[in-house]
N, C-alpha and C positions, 0 to 999 in steps of 0.2 A: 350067426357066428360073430363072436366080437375078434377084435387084436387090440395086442397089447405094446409097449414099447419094449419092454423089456422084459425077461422073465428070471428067474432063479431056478440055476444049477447046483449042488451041493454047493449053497452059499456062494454062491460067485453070481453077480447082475449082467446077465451077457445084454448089451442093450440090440433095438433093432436100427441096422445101417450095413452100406454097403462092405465095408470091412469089419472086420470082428473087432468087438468094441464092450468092454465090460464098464461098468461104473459102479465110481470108488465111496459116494458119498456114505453110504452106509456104513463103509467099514471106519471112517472118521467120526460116526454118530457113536457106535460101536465104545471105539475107542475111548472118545472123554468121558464117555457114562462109565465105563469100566475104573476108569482114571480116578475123575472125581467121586465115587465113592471109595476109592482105595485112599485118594488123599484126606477125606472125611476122617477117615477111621483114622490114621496113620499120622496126621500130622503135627502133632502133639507129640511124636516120635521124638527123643533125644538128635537120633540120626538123618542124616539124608541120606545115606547108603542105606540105609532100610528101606526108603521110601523108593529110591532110585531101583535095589533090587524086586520089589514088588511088583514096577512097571515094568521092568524087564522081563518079567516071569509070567505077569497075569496079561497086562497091554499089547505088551510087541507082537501078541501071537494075534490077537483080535486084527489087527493095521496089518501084518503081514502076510495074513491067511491067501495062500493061493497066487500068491503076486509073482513066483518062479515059473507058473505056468502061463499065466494070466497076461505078461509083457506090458507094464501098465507104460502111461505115455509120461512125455517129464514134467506136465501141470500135474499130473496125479503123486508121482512122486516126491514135487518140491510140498506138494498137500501134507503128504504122510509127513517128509521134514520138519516141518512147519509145527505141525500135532507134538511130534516128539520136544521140539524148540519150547513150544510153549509149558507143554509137560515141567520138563526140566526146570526152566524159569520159576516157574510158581514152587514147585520145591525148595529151591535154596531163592527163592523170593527177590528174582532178580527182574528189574525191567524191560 
């Protein structure tokens, strides 16, 4: 019999500890791979509201899958900000 630390529920990383404890790194992996080929294709775009509504459409749902049930903690949360911040940034090509 092995164990594991953590296992996968319909996409959510419930990890193994004494309190219920999910992890988020995934969903941050997730996310820039999703990002950065949308900003591949897209960046060349005239707009950054195109680009901006793309990640809003295609991204936000990958970073936010499940986080209403899920009660993520506030390093996980300031993570997800963080992804968005940098997101943004590189769009309108800000430092």
């Amino acid at each position: 019999m092995s164990y594991v630390n953590s296992v996968k529920y319909l996409g959510v990383h419930i990890m193994c500890d004494r309190t219920f404890q999910c992890s988020y790194d995934h969903v941050k992996l997730k996310f820039y791979r999703a990002f950065n080929a949308l900003y591949y294709r897209s960046h060349c775009s005239s707009s950054e509201l195109i680009s901006i509504e793309l990640v809003r459409s295609y991204c936000m749902p990958l970073l936010l899958y499940a986080v209403e049930a899920t009660a993520p903690p506030r390093q996980a949360i300031r993570m997800m900000d963080l992804c968005i911040d940098s997101a943004v940034k590189k769009i309108f090509k800000v430092s």
